[in-house]
Structure formats: structure tokens, C-alpha cells
C-alpha positions in Angstrom: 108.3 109.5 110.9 110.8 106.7 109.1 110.9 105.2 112.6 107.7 105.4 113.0 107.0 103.3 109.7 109.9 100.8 111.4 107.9 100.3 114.4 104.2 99.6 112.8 103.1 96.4 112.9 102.9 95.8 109.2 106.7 96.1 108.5 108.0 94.9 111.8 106.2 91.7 111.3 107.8 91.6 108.2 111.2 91.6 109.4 110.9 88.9 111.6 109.6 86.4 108.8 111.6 84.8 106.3 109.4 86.0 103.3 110.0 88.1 100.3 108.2 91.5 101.1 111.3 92.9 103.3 113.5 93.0 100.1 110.5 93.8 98.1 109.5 97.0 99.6 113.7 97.7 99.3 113.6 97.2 95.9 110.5 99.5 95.3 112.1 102.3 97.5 115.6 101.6 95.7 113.7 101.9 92.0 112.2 104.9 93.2 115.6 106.6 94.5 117.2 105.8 91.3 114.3 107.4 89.1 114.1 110.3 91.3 117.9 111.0 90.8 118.3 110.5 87.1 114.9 113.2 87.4 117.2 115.4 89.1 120.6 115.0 87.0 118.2 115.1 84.1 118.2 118.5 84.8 121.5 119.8 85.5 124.0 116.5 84.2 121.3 115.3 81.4 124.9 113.7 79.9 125.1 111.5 82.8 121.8 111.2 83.4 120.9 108.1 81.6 123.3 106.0 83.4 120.7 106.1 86.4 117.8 105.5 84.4 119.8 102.3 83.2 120.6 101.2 86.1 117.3 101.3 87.7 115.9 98.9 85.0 119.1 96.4 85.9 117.0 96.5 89.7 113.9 96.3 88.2 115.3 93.0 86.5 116.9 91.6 89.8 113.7 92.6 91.9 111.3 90.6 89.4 112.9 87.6 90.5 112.0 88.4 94.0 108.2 88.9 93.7 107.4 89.6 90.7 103.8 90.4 91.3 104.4 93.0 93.1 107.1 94.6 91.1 104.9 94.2 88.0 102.2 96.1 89.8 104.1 99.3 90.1 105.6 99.3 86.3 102.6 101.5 85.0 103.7 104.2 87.2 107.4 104.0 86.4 106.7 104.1 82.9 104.0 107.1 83.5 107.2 108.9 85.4 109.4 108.1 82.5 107.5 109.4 79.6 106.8 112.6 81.5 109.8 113.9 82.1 111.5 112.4 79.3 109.1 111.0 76.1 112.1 110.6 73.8 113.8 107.9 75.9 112.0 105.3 73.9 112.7 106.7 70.9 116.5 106.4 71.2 117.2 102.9 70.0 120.4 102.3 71.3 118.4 103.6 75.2 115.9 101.2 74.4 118.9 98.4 73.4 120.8 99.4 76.6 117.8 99.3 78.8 116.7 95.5 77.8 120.1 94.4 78.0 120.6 95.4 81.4 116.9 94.8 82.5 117.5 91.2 81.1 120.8 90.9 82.7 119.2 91.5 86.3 116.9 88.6 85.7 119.4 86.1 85.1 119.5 86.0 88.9 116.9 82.8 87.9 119.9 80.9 86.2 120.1 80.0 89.5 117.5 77.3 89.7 118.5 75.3 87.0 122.3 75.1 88.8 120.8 74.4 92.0 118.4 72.0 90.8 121.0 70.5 89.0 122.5 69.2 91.8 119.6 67.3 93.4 119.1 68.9 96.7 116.4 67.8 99.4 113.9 70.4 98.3 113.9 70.7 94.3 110.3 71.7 93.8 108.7 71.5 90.3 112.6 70.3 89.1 113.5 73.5 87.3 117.1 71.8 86.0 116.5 72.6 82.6 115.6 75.4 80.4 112.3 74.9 79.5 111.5 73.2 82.7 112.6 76.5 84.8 110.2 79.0 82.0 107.2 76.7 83.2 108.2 76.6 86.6 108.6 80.5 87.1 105.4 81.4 85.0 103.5 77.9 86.6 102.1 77.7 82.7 101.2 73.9 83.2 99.4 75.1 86.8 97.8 78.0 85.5 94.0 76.3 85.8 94.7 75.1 89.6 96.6 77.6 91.0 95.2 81.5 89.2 91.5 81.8 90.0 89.5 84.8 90.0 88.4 86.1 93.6 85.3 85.3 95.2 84.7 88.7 96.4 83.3 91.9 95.3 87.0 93.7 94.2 85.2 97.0 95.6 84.5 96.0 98.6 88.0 94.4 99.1 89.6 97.7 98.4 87.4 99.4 100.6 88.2 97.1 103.1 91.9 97.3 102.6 92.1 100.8 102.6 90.5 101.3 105.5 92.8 99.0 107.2 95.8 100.7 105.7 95.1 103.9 107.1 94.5 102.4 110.3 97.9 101.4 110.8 98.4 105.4 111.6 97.1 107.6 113.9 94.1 110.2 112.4 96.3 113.3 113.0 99.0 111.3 110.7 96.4 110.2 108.0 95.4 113.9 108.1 99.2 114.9 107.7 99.3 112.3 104.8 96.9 113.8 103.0 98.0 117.4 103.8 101.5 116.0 102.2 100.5 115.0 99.4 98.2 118.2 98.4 101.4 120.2 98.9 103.8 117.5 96.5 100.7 118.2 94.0 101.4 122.1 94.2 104.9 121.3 93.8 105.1 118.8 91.1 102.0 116.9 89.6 104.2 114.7 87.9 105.5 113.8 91.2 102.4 113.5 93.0 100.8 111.5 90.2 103.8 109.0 90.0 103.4 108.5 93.6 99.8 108.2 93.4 100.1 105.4 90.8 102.1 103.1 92.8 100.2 103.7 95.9 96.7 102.6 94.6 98.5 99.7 92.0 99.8 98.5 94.7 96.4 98.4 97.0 94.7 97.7 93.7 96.9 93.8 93.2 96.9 93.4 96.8 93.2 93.5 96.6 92.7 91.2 94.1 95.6 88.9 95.2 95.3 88.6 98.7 92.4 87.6 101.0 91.5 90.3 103.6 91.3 89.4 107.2 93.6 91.8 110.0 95.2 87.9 110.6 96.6 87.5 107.2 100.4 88.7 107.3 100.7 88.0 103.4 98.3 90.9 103.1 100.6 93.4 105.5 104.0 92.0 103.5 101.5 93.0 99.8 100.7 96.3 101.4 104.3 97.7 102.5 104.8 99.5 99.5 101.9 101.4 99.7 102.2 102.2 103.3 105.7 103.5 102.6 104.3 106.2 100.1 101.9 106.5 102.6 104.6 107.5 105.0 106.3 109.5 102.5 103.1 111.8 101.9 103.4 112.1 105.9 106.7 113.4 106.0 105.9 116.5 103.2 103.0 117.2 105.8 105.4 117.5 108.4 107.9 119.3 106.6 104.6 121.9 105.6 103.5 122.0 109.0 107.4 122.6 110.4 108.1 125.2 107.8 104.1 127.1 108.6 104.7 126.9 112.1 108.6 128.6 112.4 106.8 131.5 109.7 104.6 132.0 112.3 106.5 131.8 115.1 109.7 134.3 113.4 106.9 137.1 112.6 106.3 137.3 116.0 109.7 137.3 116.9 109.1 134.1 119.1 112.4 131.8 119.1 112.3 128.4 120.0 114.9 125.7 120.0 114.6 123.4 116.3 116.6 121.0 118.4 113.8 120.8 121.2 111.1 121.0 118.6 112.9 117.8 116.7 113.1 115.8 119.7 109.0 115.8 120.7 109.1 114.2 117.4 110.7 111.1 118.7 107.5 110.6 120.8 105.7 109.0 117.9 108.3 106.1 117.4 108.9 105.9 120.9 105.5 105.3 121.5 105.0 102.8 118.3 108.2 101.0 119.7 106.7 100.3 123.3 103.3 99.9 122.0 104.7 96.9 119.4 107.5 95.2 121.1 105.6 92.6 123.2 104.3 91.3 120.0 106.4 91.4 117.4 109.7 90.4 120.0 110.6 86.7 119.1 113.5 86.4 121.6 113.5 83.0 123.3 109.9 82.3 120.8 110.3 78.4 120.6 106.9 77.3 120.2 107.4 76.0 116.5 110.3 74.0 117.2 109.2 72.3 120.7 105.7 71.4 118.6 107.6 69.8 115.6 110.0 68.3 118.2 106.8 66.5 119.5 105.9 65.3 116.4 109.1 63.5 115.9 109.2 62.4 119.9 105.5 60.6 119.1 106.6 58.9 115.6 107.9 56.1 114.8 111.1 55.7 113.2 111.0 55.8 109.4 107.5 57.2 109.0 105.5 59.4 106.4 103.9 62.1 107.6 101.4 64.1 105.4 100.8 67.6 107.1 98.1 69.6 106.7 99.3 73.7 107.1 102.6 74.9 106.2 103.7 75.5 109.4 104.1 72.1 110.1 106.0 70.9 106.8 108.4 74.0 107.3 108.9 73.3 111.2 109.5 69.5 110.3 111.5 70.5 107.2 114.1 71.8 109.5 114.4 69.4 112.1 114.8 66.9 109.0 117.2 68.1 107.1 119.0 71.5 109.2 119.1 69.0 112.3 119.4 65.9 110.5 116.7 64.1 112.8 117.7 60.4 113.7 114.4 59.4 112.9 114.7 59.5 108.9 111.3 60.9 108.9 109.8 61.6 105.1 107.5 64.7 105.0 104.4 65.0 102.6 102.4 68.2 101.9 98.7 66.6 102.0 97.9 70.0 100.7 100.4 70.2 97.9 99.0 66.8 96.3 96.9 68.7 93.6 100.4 69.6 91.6 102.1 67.2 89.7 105.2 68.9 90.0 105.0 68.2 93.7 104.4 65.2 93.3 107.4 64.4 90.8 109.1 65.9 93.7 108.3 63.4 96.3 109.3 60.8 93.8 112.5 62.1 93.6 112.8 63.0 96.8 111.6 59.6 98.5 112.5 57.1 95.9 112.0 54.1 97.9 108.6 55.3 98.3 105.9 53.1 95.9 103.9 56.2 94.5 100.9 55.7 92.5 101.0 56.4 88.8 98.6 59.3 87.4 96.9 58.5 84.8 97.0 62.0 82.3 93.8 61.1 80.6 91.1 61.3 83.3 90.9 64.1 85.8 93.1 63.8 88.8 91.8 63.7 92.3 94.2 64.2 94.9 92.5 61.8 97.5 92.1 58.8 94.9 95.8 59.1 94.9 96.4 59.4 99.1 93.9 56.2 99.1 96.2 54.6 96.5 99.6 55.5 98.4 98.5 54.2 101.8 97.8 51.5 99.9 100.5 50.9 98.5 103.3 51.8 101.9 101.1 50.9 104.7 103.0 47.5 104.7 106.1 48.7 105.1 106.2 51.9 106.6 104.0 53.6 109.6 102.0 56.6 108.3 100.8 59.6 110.3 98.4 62.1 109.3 97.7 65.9 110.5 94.0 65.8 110.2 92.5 67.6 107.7 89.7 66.3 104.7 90.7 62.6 104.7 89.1 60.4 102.5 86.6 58.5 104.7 88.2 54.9 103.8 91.3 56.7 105.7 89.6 58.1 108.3 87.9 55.3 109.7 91.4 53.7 110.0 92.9 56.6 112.0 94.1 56.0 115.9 95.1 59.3 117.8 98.7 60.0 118.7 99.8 63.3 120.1 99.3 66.2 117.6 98.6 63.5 114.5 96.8 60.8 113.8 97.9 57.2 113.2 97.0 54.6 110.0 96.0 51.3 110.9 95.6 48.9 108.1 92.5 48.1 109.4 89.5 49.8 110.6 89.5 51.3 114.1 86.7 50.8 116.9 86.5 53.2 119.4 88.7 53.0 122.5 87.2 54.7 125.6 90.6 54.3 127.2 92.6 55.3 124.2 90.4 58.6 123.8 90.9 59.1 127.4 94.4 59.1 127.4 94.4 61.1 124.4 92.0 64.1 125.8 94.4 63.8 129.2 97.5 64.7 126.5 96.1 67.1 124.6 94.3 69.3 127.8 97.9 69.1 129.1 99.2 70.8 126.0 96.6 73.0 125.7 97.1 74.5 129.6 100.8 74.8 128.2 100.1 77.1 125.7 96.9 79.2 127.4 99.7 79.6 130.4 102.3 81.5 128.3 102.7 84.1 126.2 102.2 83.9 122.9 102.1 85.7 119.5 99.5 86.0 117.0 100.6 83.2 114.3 101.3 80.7 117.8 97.8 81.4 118.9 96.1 81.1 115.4 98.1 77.3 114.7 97.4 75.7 118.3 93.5 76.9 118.3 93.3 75.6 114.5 95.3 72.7 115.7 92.3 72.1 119.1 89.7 72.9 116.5 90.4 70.6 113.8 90.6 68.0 117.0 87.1 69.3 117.5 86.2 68.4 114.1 87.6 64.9 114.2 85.7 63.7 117.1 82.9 65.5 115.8 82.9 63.0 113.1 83.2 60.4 115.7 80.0 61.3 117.2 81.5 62.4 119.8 79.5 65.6 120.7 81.2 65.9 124.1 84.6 65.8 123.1 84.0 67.4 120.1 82.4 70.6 122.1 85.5 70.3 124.5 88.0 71.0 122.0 86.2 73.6 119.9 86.6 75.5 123.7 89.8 75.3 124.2 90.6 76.5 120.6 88.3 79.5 121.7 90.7 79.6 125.1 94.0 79.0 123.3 92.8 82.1 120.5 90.2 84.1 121.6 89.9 86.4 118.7 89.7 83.7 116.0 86.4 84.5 113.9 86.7 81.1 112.4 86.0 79.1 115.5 83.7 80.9 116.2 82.2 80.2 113.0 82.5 76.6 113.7 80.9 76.5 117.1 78.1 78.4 115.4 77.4 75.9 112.8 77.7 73.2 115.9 74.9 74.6 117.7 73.3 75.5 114.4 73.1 71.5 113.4 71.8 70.5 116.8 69.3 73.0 116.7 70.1 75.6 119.7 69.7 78.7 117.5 69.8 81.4 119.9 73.2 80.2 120.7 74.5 79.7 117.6 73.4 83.4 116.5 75.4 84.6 119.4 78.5 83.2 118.0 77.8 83.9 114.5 77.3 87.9 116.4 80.9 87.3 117.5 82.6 86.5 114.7 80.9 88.8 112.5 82.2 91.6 115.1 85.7 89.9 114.9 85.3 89.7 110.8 82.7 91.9 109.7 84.0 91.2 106.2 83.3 87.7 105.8 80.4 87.2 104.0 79.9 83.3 105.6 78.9 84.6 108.6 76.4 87.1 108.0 74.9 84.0 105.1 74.6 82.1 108.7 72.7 84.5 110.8 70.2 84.9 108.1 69.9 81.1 108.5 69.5 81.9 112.2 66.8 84.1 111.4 65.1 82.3 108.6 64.6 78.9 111.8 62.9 81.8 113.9 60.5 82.9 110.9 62.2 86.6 110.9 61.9 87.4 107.3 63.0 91.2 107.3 66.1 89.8 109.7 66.8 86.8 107.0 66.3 89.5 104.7 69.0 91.6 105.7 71.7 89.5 106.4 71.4 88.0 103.1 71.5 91.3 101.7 75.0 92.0 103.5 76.5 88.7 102.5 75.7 89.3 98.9 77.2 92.7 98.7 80.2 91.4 100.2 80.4 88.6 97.6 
């Protein structure tokens, strides 16, 4: 059953990412071991005892510097387990002393950022070289407004949503044995069951309210891990019951049969999981990142900003920058980042012979006042490149294609039938590249966002031909995106082909039946065909989703 868990798509995608949920869901389990023996020694060392219950809150310390989130999340239940096996470890003053000491001594792990910091290096985000500068920047106090928002969904629903999803990750008969499990931990030890319990919906409860639900959102597997792991856990004490049942049954009727044999059909389950998996989460020879941000850099010019749109760009350009130490002196901006002023402080350090525009702390700050201002101020002496995205329309009438980005011209652009020509002729090339091989999920998601957004641009254009032609081959390159589909909806939607456009809103609801947009669109759909009850009940459906 453990390799089972190894082989499921939630944590195997996890392993292959450099994130933080690997070494959060280590952490949890690791808390969890350490409670579970100072539970036991409780019982027969209780003068040792406390030296595990110590230690766990030295981990605890350590693994709120990895997520802390996430950690936080589960705390109600280690305190629940705490007091009920032992109330009067709070009460013992020189515990309690002992217990902050070393649970503060495990956070110090952040003393790293101000040494780091300290030293300038390429990336120094928010500048934590200080004291007080690293408190704001690990409890983002002076982004609180921009960056904690409560979610526009029904919270209900979302945990619905996620639930069902997490039990889909296994098989019914293992959901069944799950459940099974965890009736028999209850008959065993309610304290155990409940302390389980708590982290398992505390955990589904944060990642609810923290992270957007779509099957597409990996953030949302790497939240649920923990949870899945107890999950997992339950399903071993229903195997255990179900082992235990069946050998009763089988040694009152004097039947013997090889454990050993027994033990090994067991190995069918990961087995399975492992073949059923490995196509898709195997990254052997996976180059697609670095070839596109190698394009990029082939298409540039030397010395030029780029301002990218996704992260996947900044990160893949990141590393060609400053791993590979590109030639090309290329300076990287997060267009998306913009909105945070430590970001910004960052570029200044980072790029000081930029000219970066001065923010003015009185009046409200509007990221694309200060893009206008920047290429005003560096379009002289340095070629700019854009990923498109929402561009201020001053920039985006100034904008020339080149390969995956868009140019800056200091002066507006007319259209160039020959330009655009060339331009589709690159990018359809590129497109049969990736539609020819194989690729994963994340691949397939970037390169039909990439063709969409293309879609969008020349949309604006008024270019209904081209624009159509690239919303297609996003739709080619990722066929299961519910967000193109979306798109393409709306299209047909604006130019009045409503039967069409309901079709596609049909298909991504079936690919997202979740997302409220969709099902507010088709009750547009209806409401152009004067079908109130229709209108009616899609309307309906969007609203109880948010």
C-alpha cells in the first residue's frame, strides 16, 4: 500500500518538481512518528518520554520554515493529541520553557535570509538583509492587502469538490478499505482515530480555502499529500483487518495457505499504479522547457529586457541566465510581479543600470502606469521584448512579432502582411513540433496557453482568421484544456454563432464542471435563444458554485 501511495499521481508529481510539498508531507509524517513514540514511551519509559515530545516541537520549528501554511494547519490536531494523553504537559513550566526554546531554535533556519541576502546575490527578492526587513518579508505584513484575499468560491462546494477528487486518486475497493481502517483505529483508540481525523480534514479544510480547484492545478496535489497519506494510512489498518479476518477464517477450517504467496498478490496494486503512471510522470530526456527558453534567447537581441508573463518562463530563462551564464546579458522582468514593491526594489538592485520609474507612495499604484513609464524611459537604449499578456494599449499598438515574444518599437506599428506571414509560417512549425511528440501535462498546458494567448493578440488585431487559427492549434497542442475552450466559446459568442459557442461552453463544462464561468456563459447562450427555464438553470448552477 506505501508503494502504492509512491506511485499515485499526486505524490509522484511531487517528486519530480522542485517545490516544497515533498519535504512537507516528510515533515508531517516525521511529527507524527515522533508523537506517536513519545505516546508509546509515555507508557512504559514516561522518564524518557519527554525528550521525544521535545524534539518533535524542534521539527515542528524547522518544518514552519518550509511551508508554514501547511504545518500551521495541522497544529490543532497535535495539540488535541497532546492534551489527551498528557494535560499536565503544559502545566510544567520548565516543559513549556524547554518546548519554546527548542521550537524557536528550529526556526532559526530563517537566519538564513538575512546572511544570504547579505551578500547580494542575483535573486534577493523582497531584500530580507535585515531584521526587521526579514519579519515583513516572511509574514508579507506590508503585502498583506495585495497578496491574502478571501476566495471567490462557495468554501463548501470547494471541499466537496476536493474530496471527491481525493478519493479518486484510489481505487473504490481501497476507499472502502480506508474507511473500514479507520472504523477499526476508532475501536482501538479514539484518541488515535480523532488525532488522525483532525489532520486529515485541516489539511483538506486549508487546501480548500488556499488553493484553486481544477484536476490541472499541481499546487493543489502538493496541499493535499498530507491528507492522502492518512488517507493511505487508514488503508493499511483495513488491510491489516481484512489479513488478520481472513487467516481466522481460513485456520478454523484448517485451510493453510502460504502468507508469503498471499503477500506477493499484494504487489499487484503498485505494480499496476507503477505502469499505469510512468509514461507521465517519467521526465527522462523531458527538454521542452529548456529548448523553448533557448529560443527565446536565439530570437533576442543582445542586452534586452524581457518582461514574461507565466512563471515558467522567468524560471526557464532564470537558469539559462544565471546557471548557464548566457552570452547574451539578457535582464528578466516578471510583468506579473510588478504589483509588489518589493519586487520591484528588487529589479532596482538587480539591474541598476536600468532607469526605473519612481513610485509615488501617495496615490495608488498601478502596475501598467509604471511598465508605460519604463519603456519609456529604456526604449532608447535597450531592445525590449514582451510575452504577451494585458499590455497597456499605448504598448500594444507598438508591438512587432518575434518568435515566442513580442517586440517594442518606439513607434507605432502598421500591419505587415509579410511580417505576419512569416510569423504564422514560424509558429505552425513549432506548433507541429510539439503536437508530434510526447508530452506531459504542464508541456501541453504552457504551449496551448502560449498558441492561445497568440489567438488573443491577433484577435485584437482584427485579425479573425488568424486569431481562429491559433485558438485551434492550442485546442490541438492541449486538448483537454477547459480554458480554451472557454475562449473559443466567447469567440463564437461575440460574433454571434451561438449554437457553436454553446457546444464549446458543453465541453469545457464536461472538462471543468466546477467552474462557475462556464455554466454563467451557457445561460448567456440560452438567454440569445429566448430559453428562460435553460438561462434559468445555468445561472442557478454558477451561483451555487460561487
Amino acid at each position: 500500500i506505501v508503494l502504492f501511495f509512491g506511485f499515485t499521481t499526486s505524490f509522484w508529481s511531487q517528486t519530480t518538481r522542485a517545490e516544497v510539498y515533498s519535504l512537507n508531507l516528510f515533515f508531517t509524517l516525521l511529527l507524527v512518528y515522533f508523537l506517536l513514540i513519545w505516546y508509546k514511551k509515555l507508557r512504559t519509559h514516561a522518564h524518557l518520554s519527554f525528550n521525544w515530545l521535545a524534539l518533535s516541537f524542534f521539527v515542528l520549528g524547522v518544518s514552519l520554515t518550509n511551508h508554514s501554511l501547511l504545518i500551521f494547519s495541522i497544529i490543532p490536531a497535535f495539540i488535541f493529541f497532546i492534551l489527551a494523553t498528557d494535560n499536565k504537559t503544559f502545566l510544567n513550566h520548565k516543559k513549556i520553557l524547554t518546548i519554546l526554546v527548542l521550537g524557536t531554535l528550529g526556526l532559526t533556519v530563517y537566519l538564513y535570509l538575512p546572511i544570504r541576502s547579505s551578500l547580494n546575490p542575483a535573486l534577493n527578492w523582497g531584500r530580507p538583509d535585515s531584521l526587521a526587513k526579514m519579519l515583513v518579508f516572511i509574514t508579507r505584513s506590508n503585502e498583506l492587502g495585495s497578496t491574502i484575499n478571501l476566495p471567490g468560491f462557495s468554501f463548501i462546494t470547494n471541499l466537496k469538490q476536493i474530496l471527491l477528487f481525493m478519493l479518486s486518486q484510489f481505487y473504490l475497493p481501497l476507499v472502502i478499505l480506508g474507511v473500514v481502517g479507520w472504523g477499526k483505529m476508532w475501536e482501538i483508540s479514539r484518541k488515535l482515530s480523532i488525532f488522525f481525523f483532525l489532520i486529515f480534514i485541516s489539511n483538506m479544510s486549508v487546501s480548500a480555502w488556499a488553493a484553486d480547484f481544477s484536476q490541472r492545478n499541481l499546487d493543489l496535489l502538493g496541499y493535499l499529500i498530507p491528507s492522502l497519506a492518512v488517507f493511505t494510512i487508514w488503508i493499511l489498518g483495513g488491510v491489516w483487518f481484512i489479513w488478520q479476518a481472513l487467516f481466522s477464517w481460513l485456520k478454523e477450517f484448517n485451510i493453510k495457505i502460504p502468507q508469503t504467496a498471499c503477500l506477493s498478490l499484494l504487489l499487484v496494486l503498485p505494480i499496476f499504479q507503477l505502469l499505469k503512471n510512468f509514461s507521465s510522470q517519467n521526465k527522462q530526456a523531458h527538454t521542452f522547457a529548456y529548448d523553448y527558453a533557448q529560443e527565446i534567447v536565439d530570437t533576442v537581441k543582445p542586452n534586452s529586457i524581457v518582461f514574461t508573463a507565466d512563471d515558467n518562463t522567468l524560471t526557464s530563462l532564470w537558469y539559462l541566465n544565471l546557471v548557464e551564464k548566457n552570452a547574451k546579458n539578457i535582464k528578466i522582468i516578471s510583468a506579473s510581479s510588478l504589483g509588489l514593491k518589493s519586487y520591484l526594489e528588487q529589479i532596482q538592485h538587480q539591474y541598476p543600470d536600468l532607469n526605473i520609474p519612481t513610485t509615488n507612495q501617495k496615490k495608488s499604484f498601478k502596475p501598467e502606469d509604471w511598465l508605460q513609464d519604463f519603456v519609456n524611459l529604456n526604449s532608447d537604449k535597450y531592445p525590449i521584448y514582451f510575452q504577451y499578456a494585458n499590455l497597456p494599449k499605448e504598448i500594444q499598438s507598438n508591438l512587432v512579432p518575434s518568435g515566442y515574444l513580442l517586440a517594442y518599437s518606439k513607434t507605432a506599428v502598421k500591419s505587415d502582411n509579410q511580417l505576419i506571414e512569416t510569423h504564422r509560417n514560424y509558429l505552425n512549425q513549432k506548433s507541429n513540433f510539439i503536437k508530434s511528440r510526447k508530452t506531459d501535462l504542464v508541456t501541453k498546458e504552457h504551449f496551448g496557453n502560449l498558441f492561445f494567448n497568440w489567438g488573443v493578440f491577433y484577435d485584437r488585431l482584427k485579425r479573425p482568421d488568424l486569431s481562429f487559427q491559433y485558438f485551434m492549434s492550442a485546442l490541438e497542442i492541449d486538448s483537454t484544456n477547459s480554458r480554451i475552450y472557454t475562449g473559443l466559446g466567447k469567440a463564437f459568442l461575440k460574433i454571434g454563432q451561438v449554437e457553436q459557442a454553446s457546444k464549446l461552453f458543453q465541453s469545457a463544462v464536461e472538462l471543468d464542471p466546477y467552474n462557475d464561468a462556464n455554466y454563467y456563459y451557457l445561460s448567456l447562450c440560452f438567454a440569445s435563444q429566448k430559453d428562460k427555464e435553460s438561462q434559468k438553470k445555468y445561472l442557478e448552477k454558477a451561483l451555487s458554485l460561487n
